[in-house]
N, C-alpha and C positions, 0 to 999 in steps of 0.2 A: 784576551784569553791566555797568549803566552805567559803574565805576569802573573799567573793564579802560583800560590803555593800546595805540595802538597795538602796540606791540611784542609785546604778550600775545594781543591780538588776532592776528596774523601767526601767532602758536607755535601755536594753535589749528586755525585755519585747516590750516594743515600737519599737526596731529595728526589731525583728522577727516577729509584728504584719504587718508591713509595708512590710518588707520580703515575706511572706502570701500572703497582698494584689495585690503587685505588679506580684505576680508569678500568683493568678489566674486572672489577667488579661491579663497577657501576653497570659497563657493558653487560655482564652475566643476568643482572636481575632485572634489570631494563629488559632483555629478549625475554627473562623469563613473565616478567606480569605483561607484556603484549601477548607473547603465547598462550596467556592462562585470560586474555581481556577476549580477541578474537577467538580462540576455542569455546569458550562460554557463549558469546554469539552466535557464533554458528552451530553449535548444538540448539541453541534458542532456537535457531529458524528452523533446523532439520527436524527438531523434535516439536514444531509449531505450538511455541509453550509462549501463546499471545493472549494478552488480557482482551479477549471481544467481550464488547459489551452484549447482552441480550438486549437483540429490537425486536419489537412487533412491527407486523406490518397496520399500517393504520388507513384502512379500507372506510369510504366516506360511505355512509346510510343513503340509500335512496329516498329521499322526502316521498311521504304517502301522494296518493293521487288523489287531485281532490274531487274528481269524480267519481260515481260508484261507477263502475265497470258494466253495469246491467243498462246506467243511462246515455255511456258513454258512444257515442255514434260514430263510425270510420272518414275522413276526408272524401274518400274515395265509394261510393257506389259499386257494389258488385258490377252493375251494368254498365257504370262508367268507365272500369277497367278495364274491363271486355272489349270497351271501345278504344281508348288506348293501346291496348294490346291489338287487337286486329290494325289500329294505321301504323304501329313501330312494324309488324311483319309485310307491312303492303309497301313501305316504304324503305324498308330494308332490301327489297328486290332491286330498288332502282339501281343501288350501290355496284 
């Protein structure tokens, strides 16, 4: 470096000013399109400006009964119940 001439010294100089300039601009626009990339997202989100799609809900049909309901008979015996029902209470004491 001591061997530089003026004149080299000067080309220098000028390269490393342009050096400088060119970096804080790059700097400048670089912060500037992140600040305008994140502000546009997060307006996105606060102003919930999302493509939903429309779903139905899709609710499955109950297949018909193949019984008519008029010849349809219960498991269970009214009187059968009855009977059930009085041993769950008689045996429920024992507890």
């Amino acid at each position: 470096m001591p061997d530089l001439t003026v004149q080299q010294v000067l080309e220098l100089r000028d390269i490393l000013q342009s050096y400088n300039s060119h970096k804080d601009t790059y700097m400048d626009l670089y912060r500037k399109i992140v600040k305008k990339h994140y502000t546009t997202e997060l307006n996105n989100l606060v102003n919930s400006e999302f493509n939903i799609l429309d779903t139905e809900l899709h609710v499955p049909k109950i297949p018909p009964l193949s019984v008519k309901p008029e010849d349809y008979t219960p498991m269970f015996q009214l009187s059968k119940l009855e009977e059930v029902y009085e041993a769950t209470t008689a045996n429920l004491s024992w507890l």
